[in-house]
C-alpha positions as CSV (number, residue, x, y, z in Angstrom):
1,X,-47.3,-114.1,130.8
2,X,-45.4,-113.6,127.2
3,X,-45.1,-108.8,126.8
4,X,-47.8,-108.7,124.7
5,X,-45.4,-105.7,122.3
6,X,-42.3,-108.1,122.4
7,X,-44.8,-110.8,120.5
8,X,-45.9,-108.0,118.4
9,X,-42.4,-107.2,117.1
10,X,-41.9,-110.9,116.9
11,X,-44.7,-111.0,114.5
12,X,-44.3,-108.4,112.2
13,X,-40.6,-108.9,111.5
14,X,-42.3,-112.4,110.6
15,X,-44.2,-110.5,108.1
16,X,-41.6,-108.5,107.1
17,X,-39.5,-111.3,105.8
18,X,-42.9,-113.0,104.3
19,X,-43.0,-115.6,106.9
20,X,-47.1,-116.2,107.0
21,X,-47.0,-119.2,108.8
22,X,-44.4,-118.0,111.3
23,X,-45.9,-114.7,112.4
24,X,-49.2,-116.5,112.6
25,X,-48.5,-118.8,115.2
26,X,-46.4,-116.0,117.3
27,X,-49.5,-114.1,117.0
28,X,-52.4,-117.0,118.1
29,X,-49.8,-118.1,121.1
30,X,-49.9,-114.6,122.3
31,X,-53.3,-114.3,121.8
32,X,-54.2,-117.1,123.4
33,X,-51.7,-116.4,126.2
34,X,-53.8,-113.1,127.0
35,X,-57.3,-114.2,126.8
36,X,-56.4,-116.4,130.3
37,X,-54.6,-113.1,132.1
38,X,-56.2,-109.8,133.7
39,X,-54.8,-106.9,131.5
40,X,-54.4,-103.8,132.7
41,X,-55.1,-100.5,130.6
42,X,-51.9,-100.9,128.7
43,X,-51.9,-104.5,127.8
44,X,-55.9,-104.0,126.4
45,X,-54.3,-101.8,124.2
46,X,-51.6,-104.0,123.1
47,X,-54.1,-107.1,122.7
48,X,-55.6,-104.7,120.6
49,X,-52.5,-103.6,118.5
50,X,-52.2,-107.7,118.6
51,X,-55.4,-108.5,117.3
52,X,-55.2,-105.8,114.1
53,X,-51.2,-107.6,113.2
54,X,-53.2,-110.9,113.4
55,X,-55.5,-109.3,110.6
56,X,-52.5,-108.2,108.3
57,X,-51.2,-112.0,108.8
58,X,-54.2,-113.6,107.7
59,X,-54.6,-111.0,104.7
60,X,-51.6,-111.7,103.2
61,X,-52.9,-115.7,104.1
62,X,-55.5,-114.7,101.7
63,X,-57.9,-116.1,104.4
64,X,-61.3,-114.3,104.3
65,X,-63.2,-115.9,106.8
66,X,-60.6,-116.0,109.3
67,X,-59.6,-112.6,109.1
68,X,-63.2,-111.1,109.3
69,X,-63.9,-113.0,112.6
70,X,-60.5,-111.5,114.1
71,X,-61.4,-107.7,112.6
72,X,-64.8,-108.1,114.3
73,X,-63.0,-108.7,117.6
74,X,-61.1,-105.6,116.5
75,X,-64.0,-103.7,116.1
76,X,-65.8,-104.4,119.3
77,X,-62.5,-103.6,121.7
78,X,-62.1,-100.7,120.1
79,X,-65.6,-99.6,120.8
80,X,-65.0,-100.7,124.3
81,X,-62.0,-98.7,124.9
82,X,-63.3,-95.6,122.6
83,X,-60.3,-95.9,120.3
84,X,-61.8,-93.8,117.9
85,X,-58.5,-94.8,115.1
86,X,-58.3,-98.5,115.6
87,X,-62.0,-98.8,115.1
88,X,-61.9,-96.9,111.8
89,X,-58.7,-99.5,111.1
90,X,-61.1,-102.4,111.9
91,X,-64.1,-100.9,109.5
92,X,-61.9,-99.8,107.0
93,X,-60.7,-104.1,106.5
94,X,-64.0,-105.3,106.9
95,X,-64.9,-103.1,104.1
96,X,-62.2,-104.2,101.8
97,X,-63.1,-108.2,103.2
98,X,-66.4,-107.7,102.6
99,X,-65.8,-106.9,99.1
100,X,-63.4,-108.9,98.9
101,X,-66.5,-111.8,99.3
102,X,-68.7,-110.1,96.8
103,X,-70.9,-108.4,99.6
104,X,-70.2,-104.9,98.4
105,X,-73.4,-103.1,100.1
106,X,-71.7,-104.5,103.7
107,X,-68.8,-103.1,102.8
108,X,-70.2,-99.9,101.9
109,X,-71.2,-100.0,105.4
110,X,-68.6,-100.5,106.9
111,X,-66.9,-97.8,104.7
112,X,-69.4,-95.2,105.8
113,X,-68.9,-95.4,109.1
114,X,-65.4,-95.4,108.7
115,X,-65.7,-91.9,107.0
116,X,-67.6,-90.7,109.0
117,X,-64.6,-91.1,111.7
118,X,-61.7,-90.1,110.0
119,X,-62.9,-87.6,107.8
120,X,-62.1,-84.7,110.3
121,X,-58.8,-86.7,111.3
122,X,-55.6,-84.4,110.7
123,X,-53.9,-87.3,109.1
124,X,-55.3,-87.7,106.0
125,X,-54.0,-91.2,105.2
126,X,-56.8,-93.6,107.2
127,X,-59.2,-91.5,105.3
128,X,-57.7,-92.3,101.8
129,X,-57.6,-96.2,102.5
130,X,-61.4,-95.9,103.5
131,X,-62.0,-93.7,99.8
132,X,-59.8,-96.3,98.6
133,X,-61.8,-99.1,99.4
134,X,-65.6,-96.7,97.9
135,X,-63.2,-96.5,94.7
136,X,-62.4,-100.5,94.5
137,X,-66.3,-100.6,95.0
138,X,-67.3,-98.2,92.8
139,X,-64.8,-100.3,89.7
140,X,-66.0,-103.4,90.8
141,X,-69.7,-102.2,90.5
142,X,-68.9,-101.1,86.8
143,X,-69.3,-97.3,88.1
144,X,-65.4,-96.5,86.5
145,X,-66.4,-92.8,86.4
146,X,-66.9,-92.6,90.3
147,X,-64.2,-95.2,90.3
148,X,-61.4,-92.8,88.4
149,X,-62.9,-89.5,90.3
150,X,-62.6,-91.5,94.0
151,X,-59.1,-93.1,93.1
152,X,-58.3,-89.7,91.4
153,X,-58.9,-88.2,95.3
154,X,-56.7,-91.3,97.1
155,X,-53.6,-90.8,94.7
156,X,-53.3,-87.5,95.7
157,X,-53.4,-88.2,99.5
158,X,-50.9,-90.6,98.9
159,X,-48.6,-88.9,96.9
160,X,-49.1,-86.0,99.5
161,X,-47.9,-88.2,102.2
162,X,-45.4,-90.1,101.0
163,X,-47.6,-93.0,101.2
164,X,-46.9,-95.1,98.9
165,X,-48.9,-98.1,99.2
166,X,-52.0,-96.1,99.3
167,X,-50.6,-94.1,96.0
168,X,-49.9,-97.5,93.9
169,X,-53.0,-98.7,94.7
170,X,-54.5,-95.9,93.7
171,X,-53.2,-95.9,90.5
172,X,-54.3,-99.3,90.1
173,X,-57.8,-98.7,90.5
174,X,-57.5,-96.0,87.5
175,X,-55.5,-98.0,85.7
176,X,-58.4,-100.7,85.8
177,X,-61.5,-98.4,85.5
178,X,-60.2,-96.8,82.7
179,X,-59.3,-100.5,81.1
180,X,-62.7,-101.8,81.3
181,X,-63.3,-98.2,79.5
182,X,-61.7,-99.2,76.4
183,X,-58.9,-96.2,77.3
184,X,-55.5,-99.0,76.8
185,X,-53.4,-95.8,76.3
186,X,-55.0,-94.2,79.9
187,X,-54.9,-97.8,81.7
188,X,-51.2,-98.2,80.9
189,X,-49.8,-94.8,81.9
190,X,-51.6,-95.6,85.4
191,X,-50.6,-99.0,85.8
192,X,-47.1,-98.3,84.9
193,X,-47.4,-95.3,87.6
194,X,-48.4,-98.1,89.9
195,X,-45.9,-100.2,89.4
196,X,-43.3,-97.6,89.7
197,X,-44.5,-96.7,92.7
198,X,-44.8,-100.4,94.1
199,X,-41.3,-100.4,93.4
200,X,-40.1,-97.3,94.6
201,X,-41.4,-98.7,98.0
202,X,-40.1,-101.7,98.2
203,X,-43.6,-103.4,98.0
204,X,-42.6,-106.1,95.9
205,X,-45.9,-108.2,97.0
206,X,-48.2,-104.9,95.3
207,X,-45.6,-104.4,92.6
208,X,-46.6,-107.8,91.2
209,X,-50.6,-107.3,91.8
210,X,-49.8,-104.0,89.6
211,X,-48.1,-106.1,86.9
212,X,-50.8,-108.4,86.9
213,X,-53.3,-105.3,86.0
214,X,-50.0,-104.1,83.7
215,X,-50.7,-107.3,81.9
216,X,-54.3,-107.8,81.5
217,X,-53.8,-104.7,79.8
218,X,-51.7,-106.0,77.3
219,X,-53.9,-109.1,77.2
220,X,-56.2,-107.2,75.9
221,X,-54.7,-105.9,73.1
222,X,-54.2,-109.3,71.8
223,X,-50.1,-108.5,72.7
224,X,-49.7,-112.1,74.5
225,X,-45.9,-111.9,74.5
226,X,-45.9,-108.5,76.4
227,X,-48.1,-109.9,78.7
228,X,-46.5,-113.2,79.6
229,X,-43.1,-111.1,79.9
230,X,-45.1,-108.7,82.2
231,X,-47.0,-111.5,83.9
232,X,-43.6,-113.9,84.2
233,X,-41.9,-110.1,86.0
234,X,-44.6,-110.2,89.0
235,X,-44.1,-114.3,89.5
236,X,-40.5,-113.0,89.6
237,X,-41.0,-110.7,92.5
238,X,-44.3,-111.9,94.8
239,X,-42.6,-114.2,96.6
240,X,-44.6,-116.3,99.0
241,X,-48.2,-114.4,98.3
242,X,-50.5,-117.1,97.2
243,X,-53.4,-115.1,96.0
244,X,-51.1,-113.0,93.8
245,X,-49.4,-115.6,92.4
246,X,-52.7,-117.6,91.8
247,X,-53.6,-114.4,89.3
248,X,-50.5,-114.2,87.8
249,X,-50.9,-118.2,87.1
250,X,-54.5,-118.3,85.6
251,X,-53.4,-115.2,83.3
252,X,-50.2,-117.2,82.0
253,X,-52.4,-120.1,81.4
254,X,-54.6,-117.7,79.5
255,X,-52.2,-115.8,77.5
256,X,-50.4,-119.3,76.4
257,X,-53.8,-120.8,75.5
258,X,-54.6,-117.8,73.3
259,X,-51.2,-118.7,71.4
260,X,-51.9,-121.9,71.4
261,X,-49.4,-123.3,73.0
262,X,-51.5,-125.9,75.2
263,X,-48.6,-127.6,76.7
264,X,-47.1,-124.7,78.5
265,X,-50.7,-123.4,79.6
266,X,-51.2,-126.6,81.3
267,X,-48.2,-126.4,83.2
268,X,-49.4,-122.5,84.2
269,X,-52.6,-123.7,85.2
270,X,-51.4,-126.5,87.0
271,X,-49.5,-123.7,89.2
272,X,-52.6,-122.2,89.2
273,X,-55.1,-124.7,90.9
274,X,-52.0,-125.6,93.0
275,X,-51.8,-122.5,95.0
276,X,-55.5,-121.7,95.1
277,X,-56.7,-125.0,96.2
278,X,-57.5,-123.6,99.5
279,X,-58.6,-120.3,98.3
280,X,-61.5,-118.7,99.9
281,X,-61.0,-115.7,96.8
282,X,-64.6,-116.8,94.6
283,X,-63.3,-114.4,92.0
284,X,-60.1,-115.9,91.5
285,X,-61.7,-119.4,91.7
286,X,-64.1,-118.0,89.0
287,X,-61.1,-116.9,86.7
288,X,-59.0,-120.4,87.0
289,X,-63.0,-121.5,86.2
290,X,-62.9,-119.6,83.1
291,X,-59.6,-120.4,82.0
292,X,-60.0,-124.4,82.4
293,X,-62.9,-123.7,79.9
294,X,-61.1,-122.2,77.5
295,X,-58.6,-124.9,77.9
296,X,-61.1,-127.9,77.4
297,X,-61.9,-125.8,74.4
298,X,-58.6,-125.6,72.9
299,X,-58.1,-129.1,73.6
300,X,-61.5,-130.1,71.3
301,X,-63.2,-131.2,74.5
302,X,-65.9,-128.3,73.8
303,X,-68.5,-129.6,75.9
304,X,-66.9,-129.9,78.5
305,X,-65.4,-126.5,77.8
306,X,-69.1,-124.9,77.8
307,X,-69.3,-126.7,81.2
308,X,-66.7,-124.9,82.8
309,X,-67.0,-121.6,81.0
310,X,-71.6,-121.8,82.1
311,X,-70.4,-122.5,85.6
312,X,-67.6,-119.6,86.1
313,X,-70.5,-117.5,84.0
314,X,-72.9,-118.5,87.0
315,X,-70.2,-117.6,89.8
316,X,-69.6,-114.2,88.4
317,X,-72.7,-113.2,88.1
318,X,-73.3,-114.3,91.6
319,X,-70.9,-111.7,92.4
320,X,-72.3,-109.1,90.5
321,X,-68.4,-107.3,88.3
322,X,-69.7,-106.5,85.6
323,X,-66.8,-106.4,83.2
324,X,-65.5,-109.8,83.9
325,X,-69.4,-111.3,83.7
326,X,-69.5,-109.4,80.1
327,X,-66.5,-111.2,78.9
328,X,-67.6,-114.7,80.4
329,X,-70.8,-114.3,78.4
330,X,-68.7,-113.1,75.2
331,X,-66.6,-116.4,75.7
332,X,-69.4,-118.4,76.1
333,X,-71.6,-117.2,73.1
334,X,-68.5,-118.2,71.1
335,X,-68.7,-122.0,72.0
336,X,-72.1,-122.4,71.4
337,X,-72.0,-120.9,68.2
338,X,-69.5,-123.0,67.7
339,X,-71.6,-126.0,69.0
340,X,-74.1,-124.8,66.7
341,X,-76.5,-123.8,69.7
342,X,-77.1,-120.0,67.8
343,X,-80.5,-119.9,70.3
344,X,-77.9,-120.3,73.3
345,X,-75.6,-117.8,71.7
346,X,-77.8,-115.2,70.6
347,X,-79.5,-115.3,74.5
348,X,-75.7,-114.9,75.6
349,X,-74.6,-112.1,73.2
350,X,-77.3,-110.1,74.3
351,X,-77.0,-110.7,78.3
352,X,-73.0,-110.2,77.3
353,X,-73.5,-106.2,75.6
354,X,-76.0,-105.4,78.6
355,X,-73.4,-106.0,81.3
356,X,-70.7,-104.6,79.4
357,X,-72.7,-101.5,78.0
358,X,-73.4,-100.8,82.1
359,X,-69.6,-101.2,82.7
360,X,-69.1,-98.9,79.9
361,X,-66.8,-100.9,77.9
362,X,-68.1,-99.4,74.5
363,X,-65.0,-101.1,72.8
364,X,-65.9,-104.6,74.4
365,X,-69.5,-104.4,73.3
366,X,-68.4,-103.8,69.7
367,X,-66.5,-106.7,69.8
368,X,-69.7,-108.6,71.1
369,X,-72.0,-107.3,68.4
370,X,-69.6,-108.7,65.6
371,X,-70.8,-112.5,66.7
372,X,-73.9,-111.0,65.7
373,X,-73.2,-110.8,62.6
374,X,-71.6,-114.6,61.8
């Protein structure tokens, strides 16, 4: 029988160096080498250590399903053996999965229960990942107040600690409430504070999910070239992370569309579908969703642009951000204006400034009501 810790060590050096594939397969022949032997006391816990690496290997994999059927084993041997911290561990990443998969009242859940076991823990970090994932929850619900206030909390724990994963992301969550706000001046200052802190750490995989925010920022503001540069710094730096780079992709292909420069956003979202093909991320296949109707749009193929823009409309309203279904619908109500559908456009505008009024994205909305007006 392979020492369960040696394979552990194995594995996470594997991560370390960003070697998915390598520390998955150390990880499932170890697994797999346990589940035939009798373990004593020490080894259960080590399967158990075993089991929660597994779950950092397939997050980084960026695959959901997968990784919530190994956290679930997680779970129940912790609650057989009465580890009171690995089965907060285990909630805490079913909570951010389960989100994750647009099932945000099971990942309150799991959230909850979390709190309720590390919230008298002396080390305060487990209990800022679980307010970390209420404040991802609370953004993603279009609640940015209760998002800022909660993230406000973890940032502070983190800085606190000295830990700075939990600090960037953090800031990131600020950064993005106080974006969908309208606040550009606000979201900047905290997603430069989260990229400095990415980087600071050495977190180069984060630091590039912080310039992504960095850059929708800019994206925003109609400042395309500051966003592509920003965007073009985090392909630079994520290095083997699929699901990062598929964001960073879609929003190139975005930002060069908006310029119109078709060619080179062709080429982005080529990258794009390439490295999500396999995604199990239905926001992110949403966004490439949104972005290939734009395209077709660009290109004069408008009907088939309103194709791919209704369907990437549907999927996000399936599940249920607000801020991203409010700019769908304002993309959307712009091609059938422009396919002379004003019934179609009108219906849109107006399901386009609810959403974004309950986001709270006054600036947003006023954009909105202008199609009104044409």
């Amino acid at each position: 029988m392979v020492d369960i810790q040696t394979e552990i060590n194995l594995a996470k050096e594997a991560l370390d160096a960003k070697d998915y594939d390598n520390a998955h397969d150390i990880c499932l022949a170890a697994l797999k080498d346990s589940e035939s032997k009798t373990l004593d006391e020490r080894e259960v816990k080590d399967r158990l250590e075993l089991l929660v690496t597994m779950t950092d290997v397939l997050k980084n994999q960026g695959r959901l399903f997968d990784n919530l059927m190994y956290i679930n084993q997680v779970i129940d041997g912790a609650r057989a053996i009465n580890d009171h911290e690995t089965l907060a561990t285990g909630l805490t990443r079913a909570g951010f999965v389960f989100n994750k998969m647009g099932k945000r009242e099971k990942a309150m859940v799991m959230f909850d229960e979390a709190e309720a076991i590390v919230k008298n823990f002396k080390n305060r970090v487990q209990y800022g990942y679980v307010l970390a994932g209420k404040a991802n929850i609370f953004w993603r619900s279009g609640e940015n107040r209760k998002a800022i206030e909660t993230a406000g909390k973890v940032l502070g724990i983190g800085l606190e600690n000295e830990e700075y994963v939990l600090a960037g992301g953090a800031a990131s969550i600020i950064s993005s409430a106080w974006f969908e706000r309208g606040e550009f001046d606000e979201a900047l200052k905290a997603a430069k504070l989260s990229v400095e802190t990415y980087r600071n750490a050495g977190n180069t995989s984060d630091m590039a999910r912080a310039l992504n925010n960095q850059g929708e920022v800019y994206k925003r503001m109609h400042d395309f070239d500051k966003a592509i540069e920003t965007y073009e710094e985090g392909v630079s730096v994520v290095g083997k992370d699929v699901k990062r780079l598929g964001y960073l992709y879609t929003n190139l292909a975005e930002c060069h569309a908006r310029k119109g420069e078709l060619d080179v956003a062709e080429e982005e979202f080529a990258k794009a579908r390439e490295v999500l093909k396999d995604s199990e991320d239905k926001y992110a296949v949403a966004c490439t969703w949104f972005v290939r109707g734009l395209l077709e749009d660009a290109h004069g193929r408008t009907d088939n642009g309103m194709e791919w823009l209704v369907k990437a409309e549907r999927r996000m309203e399936h599940l249920g951000v607000p801020y991203d279904l409010g700019v769908f619908r304002y993309e959307l109500a712009q091609v059938y204006l422009k396919m002379g559908r004003v019934d179609l456009a009108v219906d849109m505008i107006h399901k386009a400034i609810d959403v974004l009024t309950r986001a709270g994205s006054k600036d947003l909305v006023d954009d909105v009501k202008e199609l009104v007006k044409s």
